[in-house]
LUMGUVEX-958843 format. One line per field, with one value per residue (C-alpha): residue number from 1; x negated, y negated, z. Coordinates in nm, 4 decimals. Each point is the difference from the previous one (the first is absolute). Layout:
guvex <- c(NUM	...) $
c1 <- c(X	...) $
c2 <- c(Y	...) $
c3 <- c(Z	...) $
# end
This chain:
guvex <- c(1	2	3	4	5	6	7	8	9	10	11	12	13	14	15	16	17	18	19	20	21	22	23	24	25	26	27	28	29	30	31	32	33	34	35	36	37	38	39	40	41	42	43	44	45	46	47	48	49	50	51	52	53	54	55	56	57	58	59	60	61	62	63	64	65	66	67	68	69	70	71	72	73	74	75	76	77	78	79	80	81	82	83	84	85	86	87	88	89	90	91	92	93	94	95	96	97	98	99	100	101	102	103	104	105	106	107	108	109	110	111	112	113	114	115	116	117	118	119	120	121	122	123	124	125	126	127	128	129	130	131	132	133	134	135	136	137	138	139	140	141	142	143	144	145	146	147	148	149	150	151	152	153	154	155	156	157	158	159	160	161	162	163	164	165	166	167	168	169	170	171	172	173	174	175	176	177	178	179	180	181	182	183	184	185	186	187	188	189	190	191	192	193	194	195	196	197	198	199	200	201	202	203	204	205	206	207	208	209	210	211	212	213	214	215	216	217	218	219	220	221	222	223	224	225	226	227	228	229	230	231	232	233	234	235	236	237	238	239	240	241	242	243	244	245	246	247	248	249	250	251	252	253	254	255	256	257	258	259	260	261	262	263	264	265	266	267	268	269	270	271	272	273	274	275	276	277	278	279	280	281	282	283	284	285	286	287	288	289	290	291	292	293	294	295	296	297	298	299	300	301	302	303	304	305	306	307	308	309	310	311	312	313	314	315	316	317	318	319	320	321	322	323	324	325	326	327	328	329	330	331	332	333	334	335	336	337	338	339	340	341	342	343	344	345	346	347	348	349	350	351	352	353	354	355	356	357	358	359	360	361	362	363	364	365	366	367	368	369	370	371	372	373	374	375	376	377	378	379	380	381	382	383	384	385	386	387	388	389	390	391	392	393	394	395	396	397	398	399	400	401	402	403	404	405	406	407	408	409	410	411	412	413	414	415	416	417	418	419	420	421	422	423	424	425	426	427	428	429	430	431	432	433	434	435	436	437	438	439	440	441	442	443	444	445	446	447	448	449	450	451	452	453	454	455	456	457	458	459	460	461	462	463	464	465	466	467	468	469	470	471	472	473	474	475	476	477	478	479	480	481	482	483	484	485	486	487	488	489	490	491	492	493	494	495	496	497	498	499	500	501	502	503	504	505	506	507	508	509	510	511	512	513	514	515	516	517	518	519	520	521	522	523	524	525	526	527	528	529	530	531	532	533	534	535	536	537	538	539	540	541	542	543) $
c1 <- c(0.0000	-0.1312	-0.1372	0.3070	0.1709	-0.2308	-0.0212	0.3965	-0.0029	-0.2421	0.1725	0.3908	-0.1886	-0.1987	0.3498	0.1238	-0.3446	0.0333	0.3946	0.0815	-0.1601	0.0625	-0.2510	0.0987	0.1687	-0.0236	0.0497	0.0201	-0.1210	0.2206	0.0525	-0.0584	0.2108	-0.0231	-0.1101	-0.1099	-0.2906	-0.0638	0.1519	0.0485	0.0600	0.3209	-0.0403	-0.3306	-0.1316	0.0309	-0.0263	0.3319	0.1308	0.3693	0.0140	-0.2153	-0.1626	0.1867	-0.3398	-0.0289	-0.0889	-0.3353	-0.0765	0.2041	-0.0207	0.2457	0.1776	0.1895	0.3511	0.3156	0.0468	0.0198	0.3879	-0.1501	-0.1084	-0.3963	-0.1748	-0.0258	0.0583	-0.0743	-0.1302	0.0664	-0.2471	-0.0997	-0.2624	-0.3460	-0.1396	-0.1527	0.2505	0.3467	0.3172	0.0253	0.2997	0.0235	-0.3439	-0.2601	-0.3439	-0.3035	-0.0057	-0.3944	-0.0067	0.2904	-0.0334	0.4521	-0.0717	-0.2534	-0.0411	0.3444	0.3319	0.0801	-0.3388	-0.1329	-0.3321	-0.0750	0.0026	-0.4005	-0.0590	-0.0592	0.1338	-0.2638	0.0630	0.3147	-0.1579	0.0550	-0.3318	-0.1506	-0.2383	-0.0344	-0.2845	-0.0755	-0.2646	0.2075	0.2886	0.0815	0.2757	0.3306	0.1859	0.0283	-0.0697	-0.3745	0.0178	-0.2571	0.0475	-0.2198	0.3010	0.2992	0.3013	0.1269	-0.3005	-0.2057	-0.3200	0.1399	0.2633	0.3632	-0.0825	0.2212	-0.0225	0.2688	0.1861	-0.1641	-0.3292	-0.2922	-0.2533	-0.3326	-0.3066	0.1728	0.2099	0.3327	-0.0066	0.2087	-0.1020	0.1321	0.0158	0.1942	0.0699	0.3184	-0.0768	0.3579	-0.0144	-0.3181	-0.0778	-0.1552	0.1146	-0.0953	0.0873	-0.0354	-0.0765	0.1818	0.3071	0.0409	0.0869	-0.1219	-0.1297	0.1416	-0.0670	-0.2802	-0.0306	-0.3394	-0.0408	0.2744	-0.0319	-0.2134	-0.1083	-0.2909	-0.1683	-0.3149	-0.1527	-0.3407	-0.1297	0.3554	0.1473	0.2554	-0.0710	0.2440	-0.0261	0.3056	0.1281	0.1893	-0.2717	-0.3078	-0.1647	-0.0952	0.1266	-0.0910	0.1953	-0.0887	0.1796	-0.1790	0.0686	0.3370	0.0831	0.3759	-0.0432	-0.2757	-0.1011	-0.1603	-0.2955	0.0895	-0.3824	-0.1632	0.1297	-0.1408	0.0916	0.0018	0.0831	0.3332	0.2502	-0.2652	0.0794	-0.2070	-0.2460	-0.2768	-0.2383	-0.3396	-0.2120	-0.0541	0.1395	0.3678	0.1037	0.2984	0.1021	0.2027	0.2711	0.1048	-0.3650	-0.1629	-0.2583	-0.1756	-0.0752	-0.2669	0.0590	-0.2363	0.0273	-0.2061	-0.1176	0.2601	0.3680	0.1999	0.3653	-0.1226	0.0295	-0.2671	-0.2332	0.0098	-0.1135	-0.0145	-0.3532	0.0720	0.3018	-0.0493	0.2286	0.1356	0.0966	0.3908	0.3036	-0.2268	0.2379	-0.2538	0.2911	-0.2416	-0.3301	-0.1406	-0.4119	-0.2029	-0.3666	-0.1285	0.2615	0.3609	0.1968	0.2965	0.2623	0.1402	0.3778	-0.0063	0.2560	0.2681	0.0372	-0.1632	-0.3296	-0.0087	0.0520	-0.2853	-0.1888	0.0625	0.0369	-0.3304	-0.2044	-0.3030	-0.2907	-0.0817	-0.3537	0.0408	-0.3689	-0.0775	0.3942	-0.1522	-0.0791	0.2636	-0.0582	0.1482	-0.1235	0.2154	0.3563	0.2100	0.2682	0.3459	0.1009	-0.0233	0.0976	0.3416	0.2428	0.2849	0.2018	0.3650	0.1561	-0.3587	0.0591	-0.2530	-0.1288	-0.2439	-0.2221	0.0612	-0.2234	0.0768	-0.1676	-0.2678	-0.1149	-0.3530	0.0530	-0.2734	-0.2352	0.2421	0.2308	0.3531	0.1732	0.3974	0.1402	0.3334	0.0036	0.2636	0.1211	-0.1640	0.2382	0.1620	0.2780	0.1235	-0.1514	-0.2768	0.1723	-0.1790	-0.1239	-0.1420	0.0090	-0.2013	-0.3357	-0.3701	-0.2974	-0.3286	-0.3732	-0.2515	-0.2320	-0.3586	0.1400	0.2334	0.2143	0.3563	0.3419	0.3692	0.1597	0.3816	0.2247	0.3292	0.2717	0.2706	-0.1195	-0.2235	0.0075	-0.1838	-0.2639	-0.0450	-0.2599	-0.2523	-0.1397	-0.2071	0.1772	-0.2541	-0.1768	0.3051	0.1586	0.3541	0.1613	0.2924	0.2370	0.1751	0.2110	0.2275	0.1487	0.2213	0.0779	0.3001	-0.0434	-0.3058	-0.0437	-0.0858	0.2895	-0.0271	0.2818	-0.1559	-0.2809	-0.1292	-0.2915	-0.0889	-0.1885	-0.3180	-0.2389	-0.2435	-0.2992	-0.2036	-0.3865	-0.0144	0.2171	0.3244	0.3626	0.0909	0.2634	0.2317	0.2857	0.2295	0.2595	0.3790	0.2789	0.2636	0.3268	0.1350	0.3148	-0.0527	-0.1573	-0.4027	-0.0226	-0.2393	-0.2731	-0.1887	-0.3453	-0.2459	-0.3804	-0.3009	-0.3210	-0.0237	-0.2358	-0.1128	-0.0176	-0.1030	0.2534	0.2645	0.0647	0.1710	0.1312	0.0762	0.3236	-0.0326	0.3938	0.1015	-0.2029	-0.0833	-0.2289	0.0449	-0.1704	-0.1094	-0.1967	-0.1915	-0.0446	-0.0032	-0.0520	0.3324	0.1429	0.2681	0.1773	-0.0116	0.1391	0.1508	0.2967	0.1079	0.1734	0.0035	-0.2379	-0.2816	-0.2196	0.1598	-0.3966	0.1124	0.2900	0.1023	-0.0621	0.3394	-0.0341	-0.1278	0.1223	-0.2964	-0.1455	-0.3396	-0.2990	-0.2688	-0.2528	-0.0703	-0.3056	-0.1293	-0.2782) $
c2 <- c(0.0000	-0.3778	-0.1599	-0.1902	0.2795	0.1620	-0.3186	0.0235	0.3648	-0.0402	-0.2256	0.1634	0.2837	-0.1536	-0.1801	0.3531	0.1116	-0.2798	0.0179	0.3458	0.1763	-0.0442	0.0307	0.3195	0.3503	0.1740	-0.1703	0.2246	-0.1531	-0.0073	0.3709	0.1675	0.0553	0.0480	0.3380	0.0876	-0.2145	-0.0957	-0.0512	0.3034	-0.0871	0.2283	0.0193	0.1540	0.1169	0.4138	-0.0760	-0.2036	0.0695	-0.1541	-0.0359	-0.0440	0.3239	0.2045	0.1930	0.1515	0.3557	0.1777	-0.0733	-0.3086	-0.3596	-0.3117	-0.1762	-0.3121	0.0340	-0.2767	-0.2548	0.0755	-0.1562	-0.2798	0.1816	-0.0502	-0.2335	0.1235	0.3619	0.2955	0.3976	0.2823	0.3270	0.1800	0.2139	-0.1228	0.0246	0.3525	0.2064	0.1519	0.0563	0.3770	0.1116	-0.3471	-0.0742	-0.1805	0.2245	-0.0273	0.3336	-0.0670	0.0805	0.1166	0.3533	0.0419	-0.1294	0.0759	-0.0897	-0.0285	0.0070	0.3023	0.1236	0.0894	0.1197	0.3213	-0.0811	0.0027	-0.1726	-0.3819	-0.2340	-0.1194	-0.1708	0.1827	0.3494	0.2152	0.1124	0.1914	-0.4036	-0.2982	-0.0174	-0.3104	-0.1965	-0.3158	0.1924	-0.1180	0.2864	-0.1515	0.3014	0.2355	-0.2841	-0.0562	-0.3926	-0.2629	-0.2618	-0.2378	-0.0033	0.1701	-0.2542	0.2154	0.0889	-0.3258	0.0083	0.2878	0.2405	-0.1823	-0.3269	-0.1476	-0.2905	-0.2363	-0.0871	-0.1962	0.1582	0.2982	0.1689	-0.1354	0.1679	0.0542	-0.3330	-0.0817	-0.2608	-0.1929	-0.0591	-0.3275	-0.3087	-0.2731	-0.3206	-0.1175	-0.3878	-0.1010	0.2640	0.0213	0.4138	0.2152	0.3475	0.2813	0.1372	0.2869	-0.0607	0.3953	-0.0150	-0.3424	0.0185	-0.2404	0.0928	-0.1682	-0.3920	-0.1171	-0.3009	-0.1671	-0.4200	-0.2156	-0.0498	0.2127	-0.1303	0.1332	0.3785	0.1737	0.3074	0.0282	0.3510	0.1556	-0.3108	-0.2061	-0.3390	-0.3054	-0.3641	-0.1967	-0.2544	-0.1095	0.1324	-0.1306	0.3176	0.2808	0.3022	0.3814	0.3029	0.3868	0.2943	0.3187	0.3750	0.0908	-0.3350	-0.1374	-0.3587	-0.2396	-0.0895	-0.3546	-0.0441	-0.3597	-0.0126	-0.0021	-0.3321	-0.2655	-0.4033	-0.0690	-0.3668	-0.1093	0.1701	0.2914	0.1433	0.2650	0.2016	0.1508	0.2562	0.0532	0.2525	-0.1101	-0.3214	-0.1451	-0.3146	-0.2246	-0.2545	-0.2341	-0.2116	-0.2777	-0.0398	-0.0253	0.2655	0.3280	0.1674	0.2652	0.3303	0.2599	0.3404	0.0888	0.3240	0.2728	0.0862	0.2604	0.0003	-0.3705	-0.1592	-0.1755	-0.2793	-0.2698	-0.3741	-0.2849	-0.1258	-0.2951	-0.2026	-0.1673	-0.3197	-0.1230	-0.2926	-0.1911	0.0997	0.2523	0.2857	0.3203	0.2749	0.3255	0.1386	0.1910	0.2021	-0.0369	0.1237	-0.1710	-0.2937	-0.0429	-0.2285	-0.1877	-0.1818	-0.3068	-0.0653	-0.3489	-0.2325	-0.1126	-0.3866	-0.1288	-0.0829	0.2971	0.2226	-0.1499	0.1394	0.3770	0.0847	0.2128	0.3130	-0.0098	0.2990	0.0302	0.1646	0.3017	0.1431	-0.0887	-0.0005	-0.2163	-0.2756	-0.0354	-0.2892	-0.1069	0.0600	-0.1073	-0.1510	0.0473	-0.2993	0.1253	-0.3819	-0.0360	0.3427	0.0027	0.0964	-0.0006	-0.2263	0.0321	-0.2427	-0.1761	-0.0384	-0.0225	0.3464	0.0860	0.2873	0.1494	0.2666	0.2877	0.3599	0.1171	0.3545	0.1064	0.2013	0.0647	-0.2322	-0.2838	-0.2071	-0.0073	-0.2664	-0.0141	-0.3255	-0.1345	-0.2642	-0.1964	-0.3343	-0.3134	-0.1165	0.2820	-0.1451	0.1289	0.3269	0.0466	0.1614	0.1116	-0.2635	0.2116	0.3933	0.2892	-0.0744	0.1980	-0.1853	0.2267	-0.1117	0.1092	0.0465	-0.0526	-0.2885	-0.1791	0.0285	-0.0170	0.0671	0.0356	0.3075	-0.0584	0.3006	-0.1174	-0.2672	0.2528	0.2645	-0.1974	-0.3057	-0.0844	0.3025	0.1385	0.2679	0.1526	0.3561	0.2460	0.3361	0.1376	-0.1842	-0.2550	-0.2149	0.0034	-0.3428	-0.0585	-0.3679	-0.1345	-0.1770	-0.2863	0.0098	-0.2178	-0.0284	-0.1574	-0.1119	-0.0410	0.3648	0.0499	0.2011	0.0706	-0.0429	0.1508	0.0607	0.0253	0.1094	0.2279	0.3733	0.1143	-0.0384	0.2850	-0.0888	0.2260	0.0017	-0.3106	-0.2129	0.0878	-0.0040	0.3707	0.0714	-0.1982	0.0324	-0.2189	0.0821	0.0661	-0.1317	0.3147	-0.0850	0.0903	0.0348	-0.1958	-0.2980	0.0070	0.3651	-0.1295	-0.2499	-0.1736	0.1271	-0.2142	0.1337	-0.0148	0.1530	0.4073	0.2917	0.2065	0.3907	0.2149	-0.1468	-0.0972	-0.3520	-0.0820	-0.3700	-0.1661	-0.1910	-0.2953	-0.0584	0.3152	0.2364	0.2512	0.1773	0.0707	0.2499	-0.0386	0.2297	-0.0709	0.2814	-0.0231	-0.3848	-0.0974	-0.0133	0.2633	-0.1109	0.3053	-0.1757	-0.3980	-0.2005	0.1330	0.2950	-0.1782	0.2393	-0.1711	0.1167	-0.2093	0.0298	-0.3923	-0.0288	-0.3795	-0.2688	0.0018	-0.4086	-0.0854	0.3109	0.0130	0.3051	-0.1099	0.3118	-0.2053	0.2366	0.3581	0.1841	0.3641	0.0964) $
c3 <- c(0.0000	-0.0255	0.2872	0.0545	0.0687	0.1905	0.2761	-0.0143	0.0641	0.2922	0.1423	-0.0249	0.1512	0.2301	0.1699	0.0165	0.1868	0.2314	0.0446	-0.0026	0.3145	0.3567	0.2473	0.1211	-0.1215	-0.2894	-0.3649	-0.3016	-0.3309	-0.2618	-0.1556	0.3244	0.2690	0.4071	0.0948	0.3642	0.0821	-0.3831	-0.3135	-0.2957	-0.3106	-0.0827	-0.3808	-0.0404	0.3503	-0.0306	0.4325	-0.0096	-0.3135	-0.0160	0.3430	0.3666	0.0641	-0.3064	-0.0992	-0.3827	0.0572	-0.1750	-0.3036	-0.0543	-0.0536	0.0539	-0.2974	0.0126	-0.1124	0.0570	0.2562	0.4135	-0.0084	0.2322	0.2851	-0.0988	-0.1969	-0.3935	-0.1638	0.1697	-0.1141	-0.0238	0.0099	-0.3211	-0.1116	-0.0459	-0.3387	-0.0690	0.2377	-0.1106	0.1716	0.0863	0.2230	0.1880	0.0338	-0.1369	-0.0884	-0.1800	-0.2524	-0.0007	0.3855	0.1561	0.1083	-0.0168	-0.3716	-0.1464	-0.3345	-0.0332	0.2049	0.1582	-0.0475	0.3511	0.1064	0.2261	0.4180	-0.0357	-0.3220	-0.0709	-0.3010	-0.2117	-0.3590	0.0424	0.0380	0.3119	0.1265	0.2495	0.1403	-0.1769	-0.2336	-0.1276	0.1803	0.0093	0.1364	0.4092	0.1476	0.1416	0.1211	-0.2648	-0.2646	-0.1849	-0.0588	-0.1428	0.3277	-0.2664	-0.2176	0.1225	0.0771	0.2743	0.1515	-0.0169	0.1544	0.2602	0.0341	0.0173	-0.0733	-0.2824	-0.1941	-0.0904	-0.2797	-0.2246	0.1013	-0.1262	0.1468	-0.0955	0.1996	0.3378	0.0116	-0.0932	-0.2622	-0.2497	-0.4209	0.0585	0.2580	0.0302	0.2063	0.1708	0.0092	0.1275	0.2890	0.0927	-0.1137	-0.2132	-0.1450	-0.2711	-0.2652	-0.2153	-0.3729	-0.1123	0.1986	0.0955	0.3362	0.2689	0.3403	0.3098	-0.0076	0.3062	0.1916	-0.1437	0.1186	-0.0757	-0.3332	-0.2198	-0.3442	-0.1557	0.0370	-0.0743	0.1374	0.1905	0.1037	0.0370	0.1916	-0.1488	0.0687	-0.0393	-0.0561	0.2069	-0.1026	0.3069	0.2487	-0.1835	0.0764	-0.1781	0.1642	-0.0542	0.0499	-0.0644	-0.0622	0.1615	-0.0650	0.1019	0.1103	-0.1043	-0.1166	-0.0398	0.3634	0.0270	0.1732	0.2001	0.1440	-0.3416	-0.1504	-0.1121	-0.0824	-0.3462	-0.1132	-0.1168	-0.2423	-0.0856	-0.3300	-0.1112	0.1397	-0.2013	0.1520	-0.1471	0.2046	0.3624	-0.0958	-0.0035	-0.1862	0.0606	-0.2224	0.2696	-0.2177	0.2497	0.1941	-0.3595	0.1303	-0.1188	0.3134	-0.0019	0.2840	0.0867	0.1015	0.3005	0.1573	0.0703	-0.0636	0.0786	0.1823	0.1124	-0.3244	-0.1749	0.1874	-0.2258	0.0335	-0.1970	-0.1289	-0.2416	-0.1574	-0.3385	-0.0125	-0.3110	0.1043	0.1150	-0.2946	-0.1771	0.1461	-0.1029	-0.0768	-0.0757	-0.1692	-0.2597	0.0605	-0.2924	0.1066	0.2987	-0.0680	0.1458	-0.2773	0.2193	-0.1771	0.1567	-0.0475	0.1467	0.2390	-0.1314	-0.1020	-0.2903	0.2291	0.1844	-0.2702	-0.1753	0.2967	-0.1678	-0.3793	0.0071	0.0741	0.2175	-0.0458	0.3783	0.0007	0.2999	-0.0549	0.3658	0.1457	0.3185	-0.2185	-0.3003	-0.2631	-0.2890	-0.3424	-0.2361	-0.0475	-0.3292	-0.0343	-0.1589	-0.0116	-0.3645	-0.1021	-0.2548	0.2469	-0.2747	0.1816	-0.0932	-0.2403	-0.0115	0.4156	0.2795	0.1794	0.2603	-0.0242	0.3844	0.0095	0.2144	-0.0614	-0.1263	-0.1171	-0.2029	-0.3046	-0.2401	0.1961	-0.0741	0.2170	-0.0263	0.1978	0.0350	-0.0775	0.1579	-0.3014	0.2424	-0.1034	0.1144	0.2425	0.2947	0.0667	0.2279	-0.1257	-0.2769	-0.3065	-0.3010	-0.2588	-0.2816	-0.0453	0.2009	-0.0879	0.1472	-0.0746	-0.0728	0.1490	-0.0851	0.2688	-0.2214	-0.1358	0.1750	-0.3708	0.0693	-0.2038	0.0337	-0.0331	-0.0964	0.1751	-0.1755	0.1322	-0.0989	0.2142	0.2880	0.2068	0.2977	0.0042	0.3646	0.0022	-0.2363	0.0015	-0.2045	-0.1731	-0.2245	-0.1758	0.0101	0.2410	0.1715	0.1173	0.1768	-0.0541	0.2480	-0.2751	0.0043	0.3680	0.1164	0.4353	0.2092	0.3601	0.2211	0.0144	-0.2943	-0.1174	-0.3655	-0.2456	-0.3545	-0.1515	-0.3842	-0.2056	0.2647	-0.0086	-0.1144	-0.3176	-0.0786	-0.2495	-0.1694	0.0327	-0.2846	0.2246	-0.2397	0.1640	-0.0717	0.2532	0.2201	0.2720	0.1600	0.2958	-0.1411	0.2139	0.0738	0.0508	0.3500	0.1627	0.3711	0.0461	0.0856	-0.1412	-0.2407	0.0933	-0.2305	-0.0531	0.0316	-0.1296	0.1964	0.0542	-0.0896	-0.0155	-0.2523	0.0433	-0.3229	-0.2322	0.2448	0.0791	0.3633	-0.0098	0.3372	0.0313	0.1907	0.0137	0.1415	0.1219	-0.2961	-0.2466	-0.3417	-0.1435	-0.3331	-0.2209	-0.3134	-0.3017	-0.3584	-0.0160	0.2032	0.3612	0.1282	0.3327	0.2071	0.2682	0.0172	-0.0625	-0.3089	0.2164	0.3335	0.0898	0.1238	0.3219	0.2748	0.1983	0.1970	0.2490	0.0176	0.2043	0.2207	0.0454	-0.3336	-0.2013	-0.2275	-0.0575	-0.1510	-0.1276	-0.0053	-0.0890	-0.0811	0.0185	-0.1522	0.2855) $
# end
């Protein structure tokens, strides 16, 4: 999203931070509900699936269905079987390893044999086989038994070397949590309390870490073998500066690009991890300067190139409208190296109008720089709209040489964020959106979706959200593009309207929408904000 929106988001969300809690007794985020001493979330915890304390048996996981009737706070779940079991008289089993089925249903081993790769024999004989009563599992990889006999993961979740884990990540901004997400089955694991208001992620030696933007910290949470949810580890985190957004980690060094403060703050890993969390302090912050409003960054070599977006005002955007090469050699003592001015780039104005460039991400793709430009009119009033069409402008890093890369007014306005597929690039466009009321609420939105080019910077395939028709009222937000990940050739777009993914996938030079609007299908992965009732993704990550 622009910056604009970004400050207005932090501080809707911030008011509900501050307004929301009393000082004492239990208060359930939004999307999970009171349950003993804590809150569950009903819809995907297999511990309190549906309901407090209503367990999924062996073998199963917890899927969100319809609505709680009230009673709760969002949908709730219901227990099914985990991917790789069938449903053999009433149960749930794993034909691989279940010693009552054993390669099939109804196929049951001898009192004295085990199940192995759905053979009855007389011990298990693989080497990475652990025995769980009668069953020869790989604890490395097995979803019921992960990293010990019994332990399940979640829905949403795989087995990867002994830990329950999720293919992919994403950030609750508007109620301060994370959750995950599997990229086959598309279910989401149970949504975790992570800062107040989480807005960008990376991953550093199997700990999630998060940038707040409410908190000004960045935060870390970890998700050991067996465990049910990402736990956050509250003594590991760190200040960052203000409205943090993104984080980029490179080795034993993590960078974050701090909009608001104007800073790039460098963070280094020191000795030891483990169930703590990562020790991490800050050595250095690069400042940019007031109204330069650094939005994210893009490694080329030893340099970090940081676009700009600048304030907004005729002066202070002045301030912005470029990309500085931030040399990170020796990350204790940053300098600049070169700035590339996007002031007199052909910005296509509309109707031979006035645009600004507004840079906002970056990505390196066949060691050149792609920068997303917002292209926004000159004047916001009261909220920037776009002045010319989608445009990315290409640097070259040897050079300095830049040019304009037109991504089509018919199919994108006001690019968000850029990303490699291939030897392409994906972008997403926030498009022509139009709000009501001082919460932002939005009202439409045009030339928005996604623009694929090919590795010669050609438009080859593009998407754009339908509209479905619904029956009630509200059954059918808006969607509003944002940032997304890229997994294989699968595309998951954050909504920063409503809470969802789409999931897009890319073959034979065009887009197929495996999951979105088109169907009202789209992975609700965001409850919203009860005060504010914005639901807004605002970012997804593939550890």
């Amino acid at each position: 999203m622009s910056s604009r929106r970004v400050l207005a988001m932090v501080m809707v969300v911030g008011a509900v931070a501050l307004t929301g809690c009393p000082d004492t007794g239990i208060v359930c985020r939004d999307g999970t509900n009171r349950c003993g001493t804590g809150c569950a979330d009903y819809a995907s915890d297999r511990r309190n699936c549906g309901g407090c304390g209503q367990a999924c048996a062996a073998n199963q996981v917890c899927v969100a269905t319809g609505s709680d009737g009230g009673v709760g706070s969002g949908p709730v779940g219901k227990c099914e079987c985990q991917q790789g079991t069938l449903l053999c008289e009433g149960r749930c089993v794993a034909t691989a390893t279940d010693p009552s089925a054993c390669g099939a249903c109804g196929k049951a081993c001898a009192m004295n044999e085990v199940c192995e790769q759905g053979q009855c024999k007389q011990s298990c004989t693989l080497g990475v086989s652990t025995l769980c009563g009668a069953s020869c599992v790989d604890t490395s990889s097995d979803v019921g038994n992960c990293g010990g006999c019994g332990l399940t993961c979640q829905a949403g979740q795989k087995c990867v070397s002994g830990g329950c884990t999720s293919d992919v990540v994403v950030a609750c901004f508007s109620t301060g949590q994370v959750t995950g997400l599997s990229a086959s089955s598309l279910q989401r694991g149970p949504l975790a309390d992570l800062g107040t208001g989480p807005a960008a992620l990376a991953t550093m030696n199997g700990v999630l870490l998060a940038a707040d933007g409410i908190d000004r910290k960045l935060n870390q949470a970890d998700l050991p073998a067996g465990a049910s949810t990402f736990r956050e580890l509250t003594g590991r985190s760190i200040v960052t500066g203000q409205v943090p957004n993104q984080v980029l980690v490179d080795g034993e060094f993590v960078y974050v690009v701090n909009a608001q403060s104007g800073t790039l703050q460098v963070v280094k890993r020191g000795a030891g991890d483990g169930d703590a969390g990562l020790p991490l302090s800050t050595i250095q912050e690069f400042v940019f300067g007031t109204n330069t409003f650094p939005q994210a960054m893009a490694k080329v070599g030893s340099a970090l190139w940081v676009p700009l977006y600048g304030g907004y005002g005729a002066g202070a955007a002045d301030a912005g409208q470029r990309v500085i090469q931030i040399d990170i050699s020796d990350p204790a003592n940053l300098r600049a190296t070169a700035e590339v001015s996007l002031k007199n780039l052909d910005l296509k104005g509309f109707d031979g109008g006035a645009s600004v460039a507004r840079p906002f991400s970056a990505v390196t793709q066949r060691g050149q720089v792609y920068v997303a430009l917002n292209n926004f009119a000159a004047e916001c009033n009261p909220i920037c709209v776009p002045g010319g069409p989608g445009l990315l402008a290409k640097i070259d890093p040897a050079t300095k040489a830049v040019s304009v890369i037109d991504l089509g007014a018919d199919a994108c306005l006001n690019p968000q964020w850029v990303s490699t597929l291939g030897d392409g690039l994906v972008v997403s466009c926030g498009g022509q959106a139009n709000y009501t009321g001082q919460n932002f609420v939005l009202t439409s939105v045009s030339q928005a979706g996604v623009v694929v080019l090919d590795a010669n910077d050609r438009r080859v395939a593009t998407w754009s959200p339908a509209t479905p028709t619904c029956g009630d009222a509200g059954a059918c937000p808006l969607f509003l593009p944002g940032r997304f990940a890229v997994k294989g050739s699968s595309i998951f777009l954050a909504d920063q309207n409503a809470g969802r993914l789409v999931v897009l996938d890319v073959a034979d030079g065009g887009i197929s929408e495996r999951r979105g609007p088109a169907r009202n299908d789209a992975v609700q992965v965001c409850p919203p904000n009860a005060m504010s009732g914005v639901a807004n993704v605002s970012d997804v990550l593939v550890p």
